[in-house]
C-alpha positions as CSV (number, residue, x, y, z in Angstrom):
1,X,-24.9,-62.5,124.1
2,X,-25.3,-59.6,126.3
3,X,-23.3,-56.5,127.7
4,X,-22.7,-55.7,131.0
5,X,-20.2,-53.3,132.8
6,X,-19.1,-52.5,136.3
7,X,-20.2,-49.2,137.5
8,X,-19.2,-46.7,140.4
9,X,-22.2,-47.1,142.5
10,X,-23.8,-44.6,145.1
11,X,-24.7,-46.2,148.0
12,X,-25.0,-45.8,151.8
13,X,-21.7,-46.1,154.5
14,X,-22.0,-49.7,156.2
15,X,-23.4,-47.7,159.7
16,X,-26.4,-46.6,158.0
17,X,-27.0,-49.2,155.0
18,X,-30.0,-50.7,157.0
19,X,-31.8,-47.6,157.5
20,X,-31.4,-46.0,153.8
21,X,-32.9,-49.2,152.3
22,X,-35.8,-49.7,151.9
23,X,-38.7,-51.7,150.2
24,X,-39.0,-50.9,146.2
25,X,-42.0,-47.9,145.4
26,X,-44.2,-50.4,144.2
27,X,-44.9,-52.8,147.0
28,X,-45.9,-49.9,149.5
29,X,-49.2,-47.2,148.8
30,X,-48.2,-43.3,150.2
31,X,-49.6,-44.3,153.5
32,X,-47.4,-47.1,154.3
33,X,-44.4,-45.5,153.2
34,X,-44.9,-42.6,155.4
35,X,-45.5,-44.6,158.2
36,X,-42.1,-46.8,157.6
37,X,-39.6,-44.5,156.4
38,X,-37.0,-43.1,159.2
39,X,-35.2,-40.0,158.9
40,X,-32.7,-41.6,156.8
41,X,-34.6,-43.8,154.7
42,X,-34.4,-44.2,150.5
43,X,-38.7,-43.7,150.4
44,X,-38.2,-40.4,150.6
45,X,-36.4,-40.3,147.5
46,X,-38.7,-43.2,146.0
47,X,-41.9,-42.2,147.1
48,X,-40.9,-38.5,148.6
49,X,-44.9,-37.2,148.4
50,X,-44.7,-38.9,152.0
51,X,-42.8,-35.5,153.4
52,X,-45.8,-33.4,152.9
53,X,-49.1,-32.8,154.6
54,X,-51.2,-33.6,153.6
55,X,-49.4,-35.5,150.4
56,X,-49.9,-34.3,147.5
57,X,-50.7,-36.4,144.3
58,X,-47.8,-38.4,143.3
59,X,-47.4,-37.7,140.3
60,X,-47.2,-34.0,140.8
61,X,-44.5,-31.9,139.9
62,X,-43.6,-30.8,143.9
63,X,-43.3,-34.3,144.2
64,X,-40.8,-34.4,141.4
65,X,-38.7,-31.8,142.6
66,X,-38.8,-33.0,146.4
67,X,-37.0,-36.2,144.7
68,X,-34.3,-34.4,143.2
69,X,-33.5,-32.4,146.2
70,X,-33.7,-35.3,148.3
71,X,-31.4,-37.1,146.5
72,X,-29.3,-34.1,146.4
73,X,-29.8,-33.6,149.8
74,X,-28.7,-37.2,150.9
75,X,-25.4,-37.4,148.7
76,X,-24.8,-33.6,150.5
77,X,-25.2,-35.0,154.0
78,X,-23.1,-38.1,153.3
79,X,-25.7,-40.5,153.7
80,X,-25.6,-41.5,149.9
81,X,-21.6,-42.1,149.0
82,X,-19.9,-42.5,145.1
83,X,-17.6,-45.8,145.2
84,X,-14.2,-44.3,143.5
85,X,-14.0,-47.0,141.1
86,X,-16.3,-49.1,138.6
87,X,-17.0,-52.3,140.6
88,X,-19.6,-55.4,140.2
89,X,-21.6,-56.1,143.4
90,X,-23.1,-59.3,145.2
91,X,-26.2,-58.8,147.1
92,X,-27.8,-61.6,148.5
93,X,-31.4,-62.5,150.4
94,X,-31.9,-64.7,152.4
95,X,-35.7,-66.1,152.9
96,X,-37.1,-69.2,155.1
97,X,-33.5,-70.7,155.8
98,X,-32.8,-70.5,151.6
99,X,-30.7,-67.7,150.3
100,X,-30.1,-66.2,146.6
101,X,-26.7,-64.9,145.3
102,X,-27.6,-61.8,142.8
103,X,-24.7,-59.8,140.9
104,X,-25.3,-55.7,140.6
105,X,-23.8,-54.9,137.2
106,X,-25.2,-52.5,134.6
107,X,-27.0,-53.9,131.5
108,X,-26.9,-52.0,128.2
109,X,-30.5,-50.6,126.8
110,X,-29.2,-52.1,123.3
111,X,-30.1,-55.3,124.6
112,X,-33.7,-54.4,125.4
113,X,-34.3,-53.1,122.1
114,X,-32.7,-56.1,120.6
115,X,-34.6,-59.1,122.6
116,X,-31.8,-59.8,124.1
117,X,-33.4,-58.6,127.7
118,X,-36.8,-61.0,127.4
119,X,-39.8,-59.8,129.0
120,X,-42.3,-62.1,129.9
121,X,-45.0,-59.4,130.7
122,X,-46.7,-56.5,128.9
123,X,-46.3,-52.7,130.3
124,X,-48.4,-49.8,131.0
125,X,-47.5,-46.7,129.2
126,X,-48.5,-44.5,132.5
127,X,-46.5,-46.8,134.8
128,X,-43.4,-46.6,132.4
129,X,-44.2,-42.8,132.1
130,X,-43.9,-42.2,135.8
131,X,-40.5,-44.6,136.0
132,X,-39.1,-42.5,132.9
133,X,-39.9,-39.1,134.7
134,X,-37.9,-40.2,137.8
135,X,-34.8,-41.8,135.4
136,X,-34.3,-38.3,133.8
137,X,-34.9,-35.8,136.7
138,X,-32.8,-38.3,138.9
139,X,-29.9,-38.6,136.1
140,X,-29.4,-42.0,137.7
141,X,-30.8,-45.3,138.3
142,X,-32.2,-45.4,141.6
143,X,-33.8,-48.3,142.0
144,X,-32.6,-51.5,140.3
145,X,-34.4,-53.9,138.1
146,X,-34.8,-57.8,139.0
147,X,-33.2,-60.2,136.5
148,X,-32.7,-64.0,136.0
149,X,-29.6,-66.0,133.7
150,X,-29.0,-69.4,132.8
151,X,-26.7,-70.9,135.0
152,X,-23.4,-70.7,135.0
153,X,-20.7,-72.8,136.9
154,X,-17.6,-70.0,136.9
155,X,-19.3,-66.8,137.9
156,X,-21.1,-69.4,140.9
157,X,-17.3,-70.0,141.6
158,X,-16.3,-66.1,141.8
159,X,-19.8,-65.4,143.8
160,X,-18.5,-68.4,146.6
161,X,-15.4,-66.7,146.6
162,X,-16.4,-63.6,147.6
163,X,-19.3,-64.6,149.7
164,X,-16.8,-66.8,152.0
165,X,-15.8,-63.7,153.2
166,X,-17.2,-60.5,155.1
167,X,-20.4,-58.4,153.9
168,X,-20.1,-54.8,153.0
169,X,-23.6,-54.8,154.3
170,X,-25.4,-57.1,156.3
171,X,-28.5,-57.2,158.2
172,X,-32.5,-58.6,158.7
173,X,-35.2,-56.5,157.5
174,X,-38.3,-55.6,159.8
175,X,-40.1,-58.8,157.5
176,X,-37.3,-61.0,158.6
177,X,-35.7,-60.8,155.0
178,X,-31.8,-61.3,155.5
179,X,-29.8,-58.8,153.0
180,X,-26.3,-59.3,152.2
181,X,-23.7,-57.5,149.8
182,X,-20.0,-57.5,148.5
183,X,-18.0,-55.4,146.5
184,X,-15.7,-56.5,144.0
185,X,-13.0,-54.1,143.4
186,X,-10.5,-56.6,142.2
187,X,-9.5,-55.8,138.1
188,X,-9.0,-58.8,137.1
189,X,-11.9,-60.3,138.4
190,X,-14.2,-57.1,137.2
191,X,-12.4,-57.8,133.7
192,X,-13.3,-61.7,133.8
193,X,-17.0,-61.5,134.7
194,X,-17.5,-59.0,131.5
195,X,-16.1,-61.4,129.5
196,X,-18.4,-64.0,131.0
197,X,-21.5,-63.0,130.4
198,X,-20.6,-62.0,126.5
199,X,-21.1,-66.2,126.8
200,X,-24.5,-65.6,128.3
201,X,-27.1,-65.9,125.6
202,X,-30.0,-63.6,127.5
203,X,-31.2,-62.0,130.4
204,X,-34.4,-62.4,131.7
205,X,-36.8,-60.0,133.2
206,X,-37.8,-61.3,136.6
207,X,-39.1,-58.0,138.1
208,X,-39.1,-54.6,136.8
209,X,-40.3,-54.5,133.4
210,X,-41.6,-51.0,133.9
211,X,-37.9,-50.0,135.3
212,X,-36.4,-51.6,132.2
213,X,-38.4,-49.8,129.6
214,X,-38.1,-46.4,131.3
215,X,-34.5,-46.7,131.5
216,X,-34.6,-48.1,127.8
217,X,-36.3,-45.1,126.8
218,X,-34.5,-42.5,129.1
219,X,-31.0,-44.2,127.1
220,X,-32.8,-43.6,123.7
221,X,-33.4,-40.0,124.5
222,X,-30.1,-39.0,125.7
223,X,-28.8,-40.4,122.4
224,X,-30.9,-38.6,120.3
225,X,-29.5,-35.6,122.1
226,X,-26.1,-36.1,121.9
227,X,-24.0,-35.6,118.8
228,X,-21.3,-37.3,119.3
229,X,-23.4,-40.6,120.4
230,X,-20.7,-43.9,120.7
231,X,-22.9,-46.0,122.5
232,X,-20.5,-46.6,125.3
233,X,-21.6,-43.8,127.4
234,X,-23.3,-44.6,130.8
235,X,-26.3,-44.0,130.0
236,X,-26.3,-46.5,127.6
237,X,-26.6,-48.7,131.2
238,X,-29.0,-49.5,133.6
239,X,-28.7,-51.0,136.8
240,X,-29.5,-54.8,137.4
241,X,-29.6,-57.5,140.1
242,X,-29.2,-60.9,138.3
243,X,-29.7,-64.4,139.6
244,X,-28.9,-67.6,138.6
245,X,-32.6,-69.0,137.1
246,X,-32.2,-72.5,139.3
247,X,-31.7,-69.7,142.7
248,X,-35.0,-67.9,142.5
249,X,-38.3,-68.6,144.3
250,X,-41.6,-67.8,142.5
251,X,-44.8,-67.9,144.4
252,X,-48.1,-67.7,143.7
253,X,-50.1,-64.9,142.5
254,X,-53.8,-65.4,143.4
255,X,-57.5,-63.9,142.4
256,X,-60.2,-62.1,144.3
257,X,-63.8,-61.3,142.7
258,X,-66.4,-59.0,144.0
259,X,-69.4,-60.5,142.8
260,X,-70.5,-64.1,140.9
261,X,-72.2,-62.5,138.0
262,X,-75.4,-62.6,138.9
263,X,-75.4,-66.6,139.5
264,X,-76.4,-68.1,143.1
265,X,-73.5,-70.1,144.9
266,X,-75.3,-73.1,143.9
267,X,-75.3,-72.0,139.8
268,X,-71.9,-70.9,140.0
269,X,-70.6,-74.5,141.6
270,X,-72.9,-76.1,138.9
271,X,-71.3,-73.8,136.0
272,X,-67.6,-74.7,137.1
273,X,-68.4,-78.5,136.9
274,X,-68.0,-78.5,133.2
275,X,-64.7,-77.8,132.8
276,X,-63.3,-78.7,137.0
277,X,-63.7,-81.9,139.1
278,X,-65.1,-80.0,142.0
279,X,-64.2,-81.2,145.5
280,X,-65.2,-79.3,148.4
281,X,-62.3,-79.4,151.5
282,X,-64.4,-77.6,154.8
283,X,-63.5,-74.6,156.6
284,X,-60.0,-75.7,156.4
285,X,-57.4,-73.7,154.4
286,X,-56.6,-76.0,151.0
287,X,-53.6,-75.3,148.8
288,X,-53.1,-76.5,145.4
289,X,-51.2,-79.4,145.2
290,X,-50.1,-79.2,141.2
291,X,-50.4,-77.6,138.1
292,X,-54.2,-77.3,136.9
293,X,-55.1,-77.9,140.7
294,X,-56.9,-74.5,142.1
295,X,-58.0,-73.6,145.4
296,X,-61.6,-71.6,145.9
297,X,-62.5,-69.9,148.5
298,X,-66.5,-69.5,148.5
299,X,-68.8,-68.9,151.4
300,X,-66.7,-70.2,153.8
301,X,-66.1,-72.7,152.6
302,X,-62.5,-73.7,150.7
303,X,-62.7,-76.0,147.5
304,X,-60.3,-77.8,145.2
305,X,-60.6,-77.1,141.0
306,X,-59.1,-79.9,138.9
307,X,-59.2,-78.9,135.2
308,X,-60.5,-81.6,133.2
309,X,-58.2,-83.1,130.3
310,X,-59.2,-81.2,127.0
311,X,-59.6,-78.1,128.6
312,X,-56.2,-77.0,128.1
313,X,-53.0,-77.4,125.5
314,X,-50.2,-78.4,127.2
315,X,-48.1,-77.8,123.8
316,X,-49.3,-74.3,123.9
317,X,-46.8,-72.4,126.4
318,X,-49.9,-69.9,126.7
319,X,-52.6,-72.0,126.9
320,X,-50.8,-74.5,129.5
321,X,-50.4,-71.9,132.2
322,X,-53.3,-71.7,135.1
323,X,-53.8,-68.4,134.9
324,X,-55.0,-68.8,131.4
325,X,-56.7,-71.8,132.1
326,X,-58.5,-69.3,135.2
327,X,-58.7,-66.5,133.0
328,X,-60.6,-68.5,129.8
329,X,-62.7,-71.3,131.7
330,X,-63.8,-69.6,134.9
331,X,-63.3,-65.7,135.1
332,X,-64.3,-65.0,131.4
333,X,-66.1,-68.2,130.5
334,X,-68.6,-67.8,133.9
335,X,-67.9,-64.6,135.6
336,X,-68.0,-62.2,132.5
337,X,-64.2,-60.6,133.4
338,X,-62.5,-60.0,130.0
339,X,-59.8,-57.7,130.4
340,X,-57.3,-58.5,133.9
341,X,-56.1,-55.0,133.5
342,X,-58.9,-52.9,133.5
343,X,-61.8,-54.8,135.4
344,X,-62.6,-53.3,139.0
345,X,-64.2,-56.3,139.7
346,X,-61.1,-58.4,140.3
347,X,-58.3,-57.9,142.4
348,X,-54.2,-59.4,142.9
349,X,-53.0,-60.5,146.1
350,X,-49.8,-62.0,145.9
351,X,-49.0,-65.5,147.7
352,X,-46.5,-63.8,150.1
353,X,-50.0,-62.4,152.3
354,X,-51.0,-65.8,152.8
355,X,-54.7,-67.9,151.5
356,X,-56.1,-66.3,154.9
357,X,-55.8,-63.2,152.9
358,X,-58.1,-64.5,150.3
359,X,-60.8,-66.0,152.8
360,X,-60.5,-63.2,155.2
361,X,-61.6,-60.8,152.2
362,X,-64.0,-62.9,151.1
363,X,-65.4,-63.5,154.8
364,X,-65.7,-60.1,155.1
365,X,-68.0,-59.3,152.1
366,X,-65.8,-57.0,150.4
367,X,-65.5,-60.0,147.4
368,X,-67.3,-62.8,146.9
369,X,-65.1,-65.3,145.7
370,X,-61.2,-66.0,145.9
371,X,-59.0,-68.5,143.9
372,X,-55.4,-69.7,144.7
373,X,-52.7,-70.6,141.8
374,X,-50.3,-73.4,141.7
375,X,-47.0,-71.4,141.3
376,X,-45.4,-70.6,138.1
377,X,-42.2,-72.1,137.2
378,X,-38.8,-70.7,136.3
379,X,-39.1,-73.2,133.0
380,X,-42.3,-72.0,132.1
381,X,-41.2,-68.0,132.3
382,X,-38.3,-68.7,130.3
383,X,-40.2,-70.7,127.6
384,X,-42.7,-68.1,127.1
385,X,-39.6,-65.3,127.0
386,X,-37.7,-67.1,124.6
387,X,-40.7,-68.1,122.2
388,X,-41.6,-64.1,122.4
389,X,-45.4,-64.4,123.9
390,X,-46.2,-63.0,126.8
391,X,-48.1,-64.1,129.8
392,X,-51.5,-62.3,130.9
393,X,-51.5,-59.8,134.0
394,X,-50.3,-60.6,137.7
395,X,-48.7,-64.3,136.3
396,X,-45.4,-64.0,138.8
397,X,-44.7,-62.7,141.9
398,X,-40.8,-63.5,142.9
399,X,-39.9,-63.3,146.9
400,X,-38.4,-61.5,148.2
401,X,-37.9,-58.2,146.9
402,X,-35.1,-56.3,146.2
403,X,-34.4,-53.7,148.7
404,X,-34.0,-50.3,147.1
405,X,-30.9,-48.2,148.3
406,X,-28.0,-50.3,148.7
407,X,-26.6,-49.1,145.3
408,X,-27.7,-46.5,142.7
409,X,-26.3,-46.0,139.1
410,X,-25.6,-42.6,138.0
411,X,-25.6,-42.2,134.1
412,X,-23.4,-39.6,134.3
């Protein structure tokens, strides 16, 4: 069961909410953040090598200190405000017409360490580094982490409540995003959702798994340094957006190669034929239609990949997802890719650019090949979470993201 508590957040007056948030660190490069962020904006806290010229390495230690006195800087100027009370939050996005009802709350870093958090995805030690730098200098929480729950019928009662009445915050985003937020300030309520989710068996980690350990580890150092340690103190906590699992969209997350190996087009369409019923489509964009159903993109021409029965294990929670299935029969098996992480031969683009992004890089030589995943499922993330494996690189990519700014946790 896991443990949650309100929290006093920092966030921005209603005037300005819009321009302090912004788009999470990791979905913009140095160059597109300094070409977005306006005088007021959070990137400049997130990503604050943008304010100098020319911008320095990221990970350097001016670039450190320019986030601290940012933040500083912003809470100084008013543009960054304390609530004066421990509250939960509702923030909501809305996306094509659908919309997604997330409560802010802090999580405890106990859970983590217990399983009681379940990651579906391995980390990087120098991504959770960096996070784990800009926890401690920060003393806070400043961008929050992307969960999922089972559902659950009462807190989707107090969320309809709250929502039937007038945002905090409320606006569309430059990529037409809606965002949406509450406060709720009322005790009783604040008291009732704790005791809620003691009832929820786990939380799941949607987005954010490098956030999660660096806050995990930031919590573990704090209480190695304290004395008089009780494990209730706030930085015990981390901040958290949590949805309801049966709310969330996941899209797909699709593969582009540089090169075929060595093989001619010809070889390389004879090679997949083993394991794929190979069906060419045209020049026409094809999407896939259903699990083990992939879409290739290969000189200009788009095809569809049906795995043949035998070629996968549909018991195995692994060995049933496509981008094993990818991974084992076509981009190790025929290409000679082994490692996802490490590879510079293969790239990520996530389903949100479109399958013109995939032909469009293949079109114009910079790779050579491009294949398109059937989405994952919410079922299938929680399976693999709860049965402790963990799925191979780039498996999810949830829409939309959560826009950094409109709360930060302090853990003091």
């Amino acid at each position: 069961m896991v443990r949650i508590k309100p929290f006093a957040a920092v966030r921005p007056p209603k005037e300005i909410a819009e321009e302090v948030a912004a788009r999470p660190y990791d979905v913009l490069n140095s160059a597109e953040a300094k070409a977005e962020a306006s005088e007021k904006s959070l990137l400049h806290i997130t990503k604050p090598e943008i304010d100098f010229e020319p911008m320095p390495d990221e990970h350097s230690q001016e670039v450190y200190d320019q986030a601290v006195k940012n933040f500083k800087e912003w809470q100084e100027k008013g543009w960054l405000v304390q609530d004066s009370k421990p509250c939960y939050y509702i923030y909501a996005q809305t996306m094509n017409g659908k919309t997604q009802y997330g409560l802010v709350l802090c999580a405890h870093t106990d859970d983590y360490s217990e399983g009681k958090i379940k990651k579906h995805e391995l980390t990087r030690k120098d991504k959770e580094d960096d996070r784990m730098i800009h926890v401690r200098i920060q003393n806070a929480n400043i961008e929050p982490v992307f969960f999922s729950y089972p559902d659950n019928a009462e807190i989707d009662a107090i969320v309809r409540k709250y929502t039937a009445g007038k945002p905090e915050y409320d606006f569309t985003a430059e990529d037409g995003f809606g965002h949406h937020f509450w406060v709720i300030d009322d005790d009783d309520t604040i008291k009732r959702i704790t005791e809620i989710f003691k009832d929820i068996p786990a939380f799941y980690v949607a987005d954010g798994h490098h956030r999660t350990a660096a806050a995990a580890r930031v919590g573990a150092e704090k209480r190695t340094g304290n004395s008089g340690h009780t494990g209730d103190e706030e930085y015990n906590f981390f901040m958290a957006v949590a949805f309801p699992e049966s709310q969330l969209t996941i899209i797909d997350y699709n593969r582009v190669v540089k090169d075929l190996n060595g093989l001619s087009p010809e070889d390389f369409l004879k090679a997949l034929e083993k394991d794929f019923i190979v069906e060419k489509k045209g020049a026409g964009i094809y999407k896939p239609g259903h699990l083990h159903n992939f879409s290739m993109y290969l000189g200009g021409e788009w095809y569809s990949l049906e795995a043949k029965e035998g070629r996968y294990d549909d018991s195995d929670p692994i060995g049933v997802l496509d981008v094993t299935i990818l991974s084992s029969l076509v981009l190790d098996k025929i290409l000679g890719i082994k490692d996802l992480r490490t590879d510079k031969r293969i790239d990520f683009v996530g389903g949100i650019r479109g399958l013109g992004e995939l032909s469009k890089r293949v079109d114009s030589g910079e790779m050579a090949v491009a294949f398109a995943l059937y989405p994952v499922s919410m079922k299938q993330i929680v399976d693999i979470a709860d049965s402790g494996n963990i799925m191979p690189p780039k498996t999810t990519w949830f829409e939309p993201k959560l826009r950094s700014g409109l709360a930060i946790h302090k853990l003091e």
